[in-house]
LUMMARVEX-993450 format. One line per 3 residues: number of its first residue (from 1); for each residue x, y, z of C-alpha. Coordinates in Angstrom, 2 decimals. Layout:
% LUMMARVEX-993450
NUM	X/Y/Z | ...
This chain:
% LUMMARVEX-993450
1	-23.73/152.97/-21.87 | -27.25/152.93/-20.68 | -27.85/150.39/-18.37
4	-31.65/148.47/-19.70 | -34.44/148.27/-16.95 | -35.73/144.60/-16.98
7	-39.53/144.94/-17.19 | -40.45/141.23/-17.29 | -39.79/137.47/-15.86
10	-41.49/134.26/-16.46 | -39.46/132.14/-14.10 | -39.95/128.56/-14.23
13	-43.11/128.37/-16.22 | -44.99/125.06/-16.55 | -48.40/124.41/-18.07
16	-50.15/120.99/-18.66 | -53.05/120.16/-21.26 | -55.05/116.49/-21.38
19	-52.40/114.04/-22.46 | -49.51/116.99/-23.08 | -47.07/119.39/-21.34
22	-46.92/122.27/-23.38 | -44.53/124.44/-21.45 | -41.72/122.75/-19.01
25	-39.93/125.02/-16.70 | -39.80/127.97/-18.94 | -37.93/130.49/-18.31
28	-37.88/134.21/-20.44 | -36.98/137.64/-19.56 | -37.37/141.26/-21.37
31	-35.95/144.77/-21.05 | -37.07/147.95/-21.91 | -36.27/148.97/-25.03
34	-35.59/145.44/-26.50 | -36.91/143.29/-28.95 | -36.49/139.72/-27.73
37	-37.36/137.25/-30.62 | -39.21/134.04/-29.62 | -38.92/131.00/-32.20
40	-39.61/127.45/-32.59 | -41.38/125.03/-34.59 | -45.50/124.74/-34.51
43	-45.89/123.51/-31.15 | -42.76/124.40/-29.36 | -45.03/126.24/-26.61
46	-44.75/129.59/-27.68 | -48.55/130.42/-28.33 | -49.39/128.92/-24.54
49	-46.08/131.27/-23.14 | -48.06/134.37/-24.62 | -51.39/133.10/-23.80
52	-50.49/133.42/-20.07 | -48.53/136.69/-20.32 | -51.77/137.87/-21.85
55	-54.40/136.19/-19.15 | -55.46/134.03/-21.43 | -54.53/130.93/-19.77
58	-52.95/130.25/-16.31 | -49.77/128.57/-15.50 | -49.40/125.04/-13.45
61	-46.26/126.32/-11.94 | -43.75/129.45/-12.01 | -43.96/132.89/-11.11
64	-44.67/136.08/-13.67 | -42.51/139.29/-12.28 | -44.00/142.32/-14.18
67	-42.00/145.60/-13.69 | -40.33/144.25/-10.55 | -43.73/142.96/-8.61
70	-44.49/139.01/-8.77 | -47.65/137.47/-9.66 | -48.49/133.77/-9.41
73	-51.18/134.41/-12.51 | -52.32/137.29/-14.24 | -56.15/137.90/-15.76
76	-56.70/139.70/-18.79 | -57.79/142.62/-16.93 | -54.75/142.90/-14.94
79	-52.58/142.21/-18.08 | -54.23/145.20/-19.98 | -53.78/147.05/-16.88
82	-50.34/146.90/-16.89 | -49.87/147.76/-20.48 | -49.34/144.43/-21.72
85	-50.71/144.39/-25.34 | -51.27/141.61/-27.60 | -51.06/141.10/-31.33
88	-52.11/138.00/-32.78 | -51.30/136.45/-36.47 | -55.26/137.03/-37.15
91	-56.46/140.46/-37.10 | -58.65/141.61/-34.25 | -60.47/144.30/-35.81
94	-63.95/145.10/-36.88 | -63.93/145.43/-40.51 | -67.71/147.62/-40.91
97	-66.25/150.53/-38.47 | -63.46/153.54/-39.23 | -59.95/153.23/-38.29
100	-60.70/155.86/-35.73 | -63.94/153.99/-34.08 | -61.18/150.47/-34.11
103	-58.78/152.46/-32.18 | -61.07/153.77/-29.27 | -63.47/151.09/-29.57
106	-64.38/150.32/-25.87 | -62.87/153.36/-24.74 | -65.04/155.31/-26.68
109	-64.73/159.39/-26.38 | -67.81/160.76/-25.35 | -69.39/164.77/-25.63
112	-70.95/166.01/-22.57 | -74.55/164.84/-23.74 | -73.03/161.20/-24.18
115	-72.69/160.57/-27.62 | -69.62/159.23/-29.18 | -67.12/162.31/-30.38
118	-65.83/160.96/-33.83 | -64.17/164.27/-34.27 | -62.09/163.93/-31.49
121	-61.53/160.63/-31.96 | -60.23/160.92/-35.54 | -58.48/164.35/-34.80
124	-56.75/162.32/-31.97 | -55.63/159.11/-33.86 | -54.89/161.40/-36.72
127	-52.01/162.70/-34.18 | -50.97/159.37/-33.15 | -50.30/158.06/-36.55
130	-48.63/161.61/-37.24 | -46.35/160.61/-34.77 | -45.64/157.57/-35.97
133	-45.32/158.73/-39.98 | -47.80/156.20/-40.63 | -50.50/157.60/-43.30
136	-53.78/156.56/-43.08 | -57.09/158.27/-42.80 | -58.86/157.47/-39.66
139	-62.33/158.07/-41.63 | -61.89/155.10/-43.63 | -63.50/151.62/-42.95
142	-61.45/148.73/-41.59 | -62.64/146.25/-44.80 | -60.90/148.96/-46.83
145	-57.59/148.54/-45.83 | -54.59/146.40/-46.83 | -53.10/143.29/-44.48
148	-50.06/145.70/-43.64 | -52.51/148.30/-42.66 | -54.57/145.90/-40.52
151	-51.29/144.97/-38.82 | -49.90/148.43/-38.31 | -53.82/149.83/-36.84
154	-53.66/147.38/-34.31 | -50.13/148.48/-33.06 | -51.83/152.55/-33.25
157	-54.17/150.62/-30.88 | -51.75/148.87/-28.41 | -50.19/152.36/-28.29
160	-53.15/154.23/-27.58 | -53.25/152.24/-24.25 | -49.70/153.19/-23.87
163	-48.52/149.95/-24.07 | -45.15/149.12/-22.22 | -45.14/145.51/-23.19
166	-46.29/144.27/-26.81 | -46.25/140.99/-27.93 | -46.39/140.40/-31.67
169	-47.45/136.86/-33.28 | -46.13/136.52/-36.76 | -47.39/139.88/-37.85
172	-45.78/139.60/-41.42 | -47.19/136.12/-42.30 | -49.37/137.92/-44.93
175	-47.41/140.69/-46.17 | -45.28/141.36/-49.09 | -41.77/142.62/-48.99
178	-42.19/146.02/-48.54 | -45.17/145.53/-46.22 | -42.72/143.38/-44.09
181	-40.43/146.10/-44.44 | -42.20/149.04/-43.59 | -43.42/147.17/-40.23
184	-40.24/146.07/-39.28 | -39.05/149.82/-39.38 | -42.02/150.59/-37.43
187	-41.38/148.20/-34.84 | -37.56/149.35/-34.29 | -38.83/152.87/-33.91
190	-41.24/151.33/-30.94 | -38.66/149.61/-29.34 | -36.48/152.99/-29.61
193	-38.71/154.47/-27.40 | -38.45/152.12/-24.59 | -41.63/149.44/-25.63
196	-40.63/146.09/-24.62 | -41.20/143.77/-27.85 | -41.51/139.91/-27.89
199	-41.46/139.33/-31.53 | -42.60/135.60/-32.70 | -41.79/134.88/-35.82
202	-41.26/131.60/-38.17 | -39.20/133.60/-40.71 | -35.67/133.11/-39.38
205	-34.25/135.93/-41.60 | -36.33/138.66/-40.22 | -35.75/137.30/-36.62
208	-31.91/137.92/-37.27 | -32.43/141.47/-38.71 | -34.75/142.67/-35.61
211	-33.70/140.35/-32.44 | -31.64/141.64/-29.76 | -31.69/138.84/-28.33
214	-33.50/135.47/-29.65 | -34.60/132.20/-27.52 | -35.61/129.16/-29.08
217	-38.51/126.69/-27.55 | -38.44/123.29/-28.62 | -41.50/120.67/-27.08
220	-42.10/123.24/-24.07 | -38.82/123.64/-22.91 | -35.94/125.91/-23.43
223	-33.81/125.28/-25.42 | -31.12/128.70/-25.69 | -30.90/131.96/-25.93
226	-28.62/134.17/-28.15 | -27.88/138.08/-28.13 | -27.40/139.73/-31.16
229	-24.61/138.36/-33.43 | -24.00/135.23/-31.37 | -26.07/133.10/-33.78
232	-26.49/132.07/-37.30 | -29.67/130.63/-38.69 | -27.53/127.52/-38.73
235	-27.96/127.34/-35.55 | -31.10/128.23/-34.65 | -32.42/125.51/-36.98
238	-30.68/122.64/-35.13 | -31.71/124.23/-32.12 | -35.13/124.28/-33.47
241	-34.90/120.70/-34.58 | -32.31/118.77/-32.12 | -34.64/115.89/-31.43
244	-34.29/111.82/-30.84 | -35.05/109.39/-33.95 | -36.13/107.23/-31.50
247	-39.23/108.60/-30.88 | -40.41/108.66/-34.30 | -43.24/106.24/-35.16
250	-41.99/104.31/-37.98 | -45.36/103.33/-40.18 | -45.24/99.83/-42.14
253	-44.18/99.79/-45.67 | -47.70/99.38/-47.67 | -47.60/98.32/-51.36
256	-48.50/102.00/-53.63 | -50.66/101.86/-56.61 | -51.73/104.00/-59.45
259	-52.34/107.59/-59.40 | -55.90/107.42/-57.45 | -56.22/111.43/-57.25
262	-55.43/114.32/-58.84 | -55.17/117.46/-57.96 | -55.09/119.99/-60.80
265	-54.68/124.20/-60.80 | -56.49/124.73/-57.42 | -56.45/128.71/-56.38
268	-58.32/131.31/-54.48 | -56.67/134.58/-54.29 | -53.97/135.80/-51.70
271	-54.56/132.35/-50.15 | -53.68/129.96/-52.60 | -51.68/129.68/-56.34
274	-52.07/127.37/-58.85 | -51.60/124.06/-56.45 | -51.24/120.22/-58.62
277	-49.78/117.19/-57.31 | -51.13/113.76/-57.33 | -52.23/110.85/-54.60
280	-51.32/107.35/-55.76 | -53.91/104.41/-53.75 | -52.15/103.85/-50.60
283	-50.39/106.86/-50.39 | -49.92/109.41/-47.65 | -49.37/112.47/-49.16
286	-47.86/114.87/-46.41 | -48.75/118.16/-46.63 | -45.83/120.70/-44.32
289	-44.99/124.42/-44.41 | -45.33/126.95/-41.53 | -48.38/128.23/-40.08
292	-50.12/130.54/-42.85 | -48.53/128.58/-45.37 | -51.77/127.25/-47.19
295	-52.26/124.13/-45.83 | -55.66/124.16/-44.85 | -56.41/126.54/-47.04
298	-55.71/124.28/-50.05 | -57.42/121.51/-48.34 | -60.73/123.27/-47.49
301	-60.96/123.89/-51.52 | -60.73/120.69/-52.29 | -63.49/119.74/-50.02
304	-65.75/122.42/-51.29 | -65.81/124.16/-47.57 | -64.81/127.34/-49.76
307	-64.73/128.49/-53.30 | -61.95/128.14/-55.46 | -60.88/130.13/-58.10
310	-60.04/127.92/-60.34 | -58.65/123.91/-60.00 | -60.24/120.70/-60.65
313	-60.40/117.40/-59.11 | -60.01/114.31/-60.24 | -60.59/110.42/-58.67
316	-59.22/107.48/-61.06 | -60.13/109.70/-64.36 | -62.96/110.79/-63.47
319	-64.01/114.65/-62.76 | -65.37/115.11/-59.15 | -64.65/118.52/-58.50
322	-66.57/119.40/-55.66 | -68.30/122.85/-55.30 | -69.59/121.96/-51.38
325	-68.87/119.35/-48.99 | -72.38/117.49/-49.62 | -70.77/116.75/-53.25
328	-67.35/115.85/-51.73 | -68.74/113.21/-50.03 | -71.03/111.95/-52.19
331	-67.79/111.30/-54.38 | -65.62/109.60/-51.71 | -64.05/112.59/-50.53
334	-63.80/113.07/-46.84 | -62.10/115.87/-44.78 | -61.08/115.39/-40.68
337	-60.55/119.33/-39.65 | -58.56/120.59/-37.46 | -60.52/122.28/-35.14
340	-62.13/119.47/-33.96 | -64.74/121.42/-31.52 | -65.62/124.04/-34.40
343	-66.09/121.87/-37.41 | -65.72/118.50/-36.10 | -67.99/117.51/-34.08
346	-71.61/118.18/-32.67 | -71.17/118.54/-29.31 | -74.36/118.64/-27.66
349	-75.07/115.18/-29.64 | -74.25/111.73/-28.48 | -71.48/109.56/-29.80
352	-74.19/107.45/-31.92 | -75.82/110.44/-33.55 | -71.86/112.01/-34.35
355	-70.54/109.10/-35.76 | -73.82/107.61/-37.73 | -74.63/111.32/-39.60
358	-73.56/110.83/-43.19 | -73.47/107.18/-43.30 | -74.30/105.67/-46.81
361	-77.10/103.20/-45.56 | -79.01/105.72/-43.83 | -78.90/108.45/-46.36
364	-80.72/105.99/-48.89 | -83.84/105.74/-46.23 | -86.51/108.00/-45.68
367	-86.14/106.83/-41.97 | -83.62/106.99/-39.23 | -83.34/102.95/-38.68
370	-82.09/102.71/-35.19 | -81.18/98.88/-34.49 | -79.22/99.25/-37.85
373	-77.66/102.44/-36.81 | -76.96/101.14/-33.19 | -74.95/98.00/-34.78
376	-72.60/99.85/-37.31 | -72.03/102.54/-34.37 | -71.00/99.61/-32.07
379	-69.30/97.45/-34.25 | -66.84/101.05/-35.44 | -66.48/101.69/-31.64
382	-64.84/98.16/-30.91 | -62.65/97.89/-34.27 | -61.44/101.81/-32.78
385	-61.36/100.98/-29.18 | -63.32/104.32/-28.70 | -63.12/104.42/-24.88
388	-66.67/105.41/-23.65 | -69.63/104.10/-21.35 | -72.07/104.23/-23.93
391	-72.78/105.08/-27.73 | -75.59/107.20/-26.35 | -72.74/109.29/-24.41
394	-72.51/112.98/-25.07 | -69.80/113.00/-27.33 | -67.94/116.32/-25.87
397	-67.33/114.40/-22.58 | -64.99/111.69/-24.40 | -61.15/112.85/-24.08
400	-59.69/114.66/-26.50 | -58.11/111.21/-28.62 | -61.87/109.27/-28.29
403	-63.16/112.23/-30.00 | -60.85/112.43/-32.39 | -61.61/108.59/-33.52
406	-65.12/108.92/-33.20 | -64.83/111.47/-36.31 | -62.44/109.40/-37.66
409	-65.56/106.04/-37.63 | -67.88/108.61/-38.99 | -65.88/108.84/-41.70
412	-65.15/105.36/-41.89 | -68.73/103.92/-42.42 | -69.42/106.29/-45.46
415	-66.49/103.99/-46.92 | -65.07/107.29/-48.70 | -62.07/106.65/-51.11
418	-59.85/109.94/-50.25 | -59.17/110.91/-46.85 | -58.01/114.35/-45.78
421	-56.22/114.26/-42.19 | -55.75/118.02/-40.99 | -53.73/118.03/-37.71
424	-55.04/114.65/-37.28 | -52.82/113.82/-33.61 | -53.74/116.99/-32.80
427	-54.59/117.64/-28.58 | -54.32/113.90/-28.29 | -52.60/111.73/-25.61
430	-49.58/109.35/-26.96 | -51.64/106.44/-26.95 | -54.53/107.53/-28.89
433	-51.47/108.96/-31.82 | -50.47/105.17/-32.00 | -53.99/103.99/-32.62
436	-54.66/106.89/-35.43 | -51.10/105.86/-37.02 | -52.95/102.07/-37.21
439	-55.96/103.28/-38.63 | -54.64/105.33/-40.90 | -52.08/102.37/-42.61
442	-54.40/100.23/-42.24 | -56.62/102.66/-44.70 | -52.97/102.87/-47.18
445	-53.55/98.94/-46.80 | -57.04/98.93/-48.29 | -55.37/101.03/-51.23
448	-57.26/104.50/-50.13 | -55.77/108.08/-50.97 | -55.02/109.99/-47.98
451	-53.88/113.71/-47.75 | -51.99/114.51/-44.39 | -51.48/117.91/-42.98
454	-49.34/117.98/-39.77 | -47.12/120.36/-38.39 | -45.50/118.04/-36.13
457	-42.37/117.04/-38.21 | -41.77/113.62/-36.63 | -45.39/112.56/-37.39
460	-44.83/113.72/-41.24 | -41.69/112.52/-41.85 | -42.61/109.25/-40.69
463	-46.38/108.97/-41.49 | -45.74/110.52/-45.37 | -44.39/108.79/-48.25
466	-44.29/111.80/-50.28 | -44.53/115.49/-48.43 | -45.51/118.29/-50.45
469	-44.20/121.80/-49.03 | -46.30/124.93/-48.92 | -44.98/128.46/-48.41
472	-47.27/131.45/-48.94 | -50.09/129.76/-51.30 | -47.90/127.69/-53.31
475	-46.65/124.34/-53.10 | -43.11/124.96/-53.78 | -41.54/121.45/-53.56
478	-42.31/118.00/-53.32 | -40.00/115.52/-51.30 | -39.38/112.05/-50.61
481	-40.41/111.29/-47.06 | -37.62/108.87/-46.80 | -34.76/111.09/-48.10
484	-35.23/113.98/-45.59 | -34.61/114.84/-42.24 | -36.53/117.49/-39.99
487	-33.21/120.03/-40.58 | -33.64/119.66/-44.38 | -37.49/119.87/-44.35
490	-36.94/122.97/-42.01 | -34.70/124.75/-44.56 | -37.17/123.99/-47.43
493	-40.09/125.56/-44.91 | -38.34/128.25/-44.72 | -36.91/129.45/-48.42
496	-32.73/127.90/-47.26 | -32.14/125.35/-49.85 | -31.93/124.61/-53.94
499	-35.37/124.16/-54.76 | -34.78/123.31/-58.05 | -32.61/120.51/-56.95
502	-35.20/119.05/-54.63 | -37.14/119.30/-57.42 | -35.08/117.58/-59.74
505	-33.98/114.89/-57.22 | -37.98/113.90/-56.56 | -38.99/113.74/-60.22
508	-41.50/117.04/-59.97 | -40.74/120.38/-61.24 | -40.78/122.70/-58.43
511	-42.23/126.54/-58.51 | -40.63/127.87/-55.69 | -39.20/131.34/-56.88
514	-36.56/131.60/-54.34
């Protein structure tokens, strides 16, 4: 038998953010010719291990050994240079030009007077995909083409620039069955040839059909590694889990009311299907499923950020459905993002002017009053113990946690009924979590409606009284917070368990079709 040439090493790879470690003494190797799966739950540390394969980021500590020579970090020039290629969940493409002009673009094939050769350049990807029995026209524009054909053109790209390494992030997270198919087969045909794959993928049965071998990352570290046939998903899902209760933060017990909201029919197409559930006053509703599931999808329809196909909403019987986020707010609805430096905050504005913008009192004035807005601004900052110098700070110098509760008081003074928490811990030191747990109970205390989307198990399990589970667009059970456990949430993420059971045993009829 063929002895396999080991083409990479991350020995001992450790790499801190503000407030976190995301990878601790990680170590991962890869051969030629092997497809070496990479799994854990949303945070595990995968996305930073690629990011400094790629160049993207740089590691603390550890050494990178690529095709026996050692490298302390890499750039993203060196890491294209050495064949390393990189395929992320969203599509890197430019949708107004031709397959063929996606493929060379940068690299561009010019005549002798200059001018781009789109002859040659189709003729030549034309042979590529020929190679690969993949059919598509290189003439055609990117926008025309499905999500499997998106996928599979940026893999005709990574080979173009003979890729020896490629790294692929959850590539079938918006294909069908046959799409996932018809990739896998492609990718087992690439690895056939000697490409080194690191597949990363959240769907544990097509890691056990493709993986060679299969390492699990759990909170930065390393947890195992398996070759083929030495696992079951059994295992890989308490590997994935396999953490202490103990660290849990264990909310206080509020007193529930009536339904306050109500959710009804919400879709937009190939994102999200016919989503209802309800929010009772001083409820956390926890919204989990993997990444792509819908999540904030779902939740940016409800806030009017984008248009729905159909759904309405609904606040204590009355219709509020909101078809921007001007109206959303104007009816009590208020949404924390995610991405709290895109769509969170302003940051070449001061704390005062962040936290004071949609406030109810000044929105009834023709004129900014400043003594009144300097009061409610100081008087949020104290009952948050926002950490700052002043309110007239630049609000992008505050840490990652005083940010995070400065958009939290913004949406505190407008005094908003229902509040929507996406990733609301997220990039935040352990401290600041603790004093976003408060506020938020103490919001459940005041009988509000809050919507939770987190990805950190722990934080849903114990944050949630109710968690509503989202897998490809639809919300395909909802469970009592206090009757799971991150295995059994796992298996529902994931399509292993009865859903009709857990739908039956929480009083809701669940759609999940598997």
């Amino acid at each position: 038998m063929e002895e396999k040439i080991k083409i990479l090493s991350l020995n001992n790879i450790t790499k801190n953010f503000p407030g976190t470690r995301a990878l601790d003494n990680v170590s991962f190797d890869l051969y030629a010719g092997e497809i070496h799966c990479l799994v854990g739950e949303n945070g595990a540390g995968k996305s930073t291990l690629i990011k400094i394969l790629s160049g993207a980021e740089k590691p603390d500590q550890g050494e990178i050994v690529l095709f026996g020579k050692s490298y302390r970090q890499l750039t993203t020039r060196q890491a294209i240079d050495l064949k390393i290629a990189t395929i992320y969940q969203d599509v890197d493409l430019v949708d107004s030009l031709t397959v063929a002009d996606n493929i060379f673009l940068g690299v561009e094939l010019r005549d002798r007077f200059g001018k781009v050769d789109t002859q040659k350049q189709e003729r030549i990807a034309q042979e590529i995909m020929n190679k690969l029995n993949i059919h598509i026209d290189p003439r055609l524009l990117v926008e025309e083409l499905s999500p499997a054909q998106k996928q599979i053109l940026q893999l005709i790209k990574a080979l173009h620039r003979e890729a020896r390494i490629l790294v692929m992030d959850e590539p079938t997270s918006s294909l069908g069955i046959e799409e996932t198919k018809a990739l896998l087969e492609l990718v087992r045909n690439l690895a056939a040839q000697g490409i080194g794959i690191i597949y990363i993928s959240h769907y544990l049965q097509e890691v056990t059909q493709i993986g060679d071998r299969i390492t699990v990352l759990k909170d930065g570290k390393t947890v195992s590694t398996y070759h083929k046939s030495q696992f079951t998903i059994e295992q890989l899902i308490r590997d994935m889990v396999g953490r202490e209760a103990a660290l849990f933060y264990h909310k206080e017990q509020v007193q529930i009311g009536d339904v306050g909201l109500k959710v009804e029919n919400y879709s937009r197409k190939g994102l999200v299907k016919n989503v209802s559930f309800d929010v009772r006053k001083g409820e956390i509703f926890g919204l989990g499923g993997m990444v792509g599931s819908g999540r904030t999808e779902l939740v940016n329809l409800i806030f009017g950020v984008d248009k729905r196909d159909s759904g309405e909403l609904y606040l204590d019987g009355k219709r509020i459905t909101p078809n921007s986020p001007r109206q959303a707010i104007q009816n009590g609805v208020c949404l924390i993002t995610e991405d709290r430096k895109g769509s969170g905050i302003f940051p070449i504005r001061s704390v005062k002017e962040n936290m004071a913008l949609v406030h109810n009192e000044q929105k009834r004035s023709w004129f900014i009053r400043l003594p009144r807005e300097k009061q409610i601004v100081g008087n949020i900052v104290d009952a948050l113990k926002i950490q700052l110098a002043s309110i007239e700070q630049d609000i992008n110098s505050l840490s990652g946690g005083n940010q995070q509760k400065s958009i939290l008081g913004r949406w505190l003074l407008t005094q908003a009924d229902v509040f929507i928490f996406d990733e609301p811990t997220k990039g935040v030191d352990i401290g600041s979590k603790e004093e976003i747990y408060k506020i938020m109970t103490d919001l459940c205390r005041q009988q509000k409606c809050i919507i939770m989307i987190s990805s950190d198990m722990p934080e849903l399990i114990s944050m949630s009284d109710r968690i509503g589970v989202m897998r490809d667009g639809e919300l395909v059970a909802i469970i009592n917070a206090r009757e799971t456990s991150e295995e059994e949430l796992l298996r529902v993420y994931l399509g292993y368990h009865n859903s009709k059971e857990a739908g039956r045993k929480n009083g809701q009829v669940s759609t999940d079709s598997n």
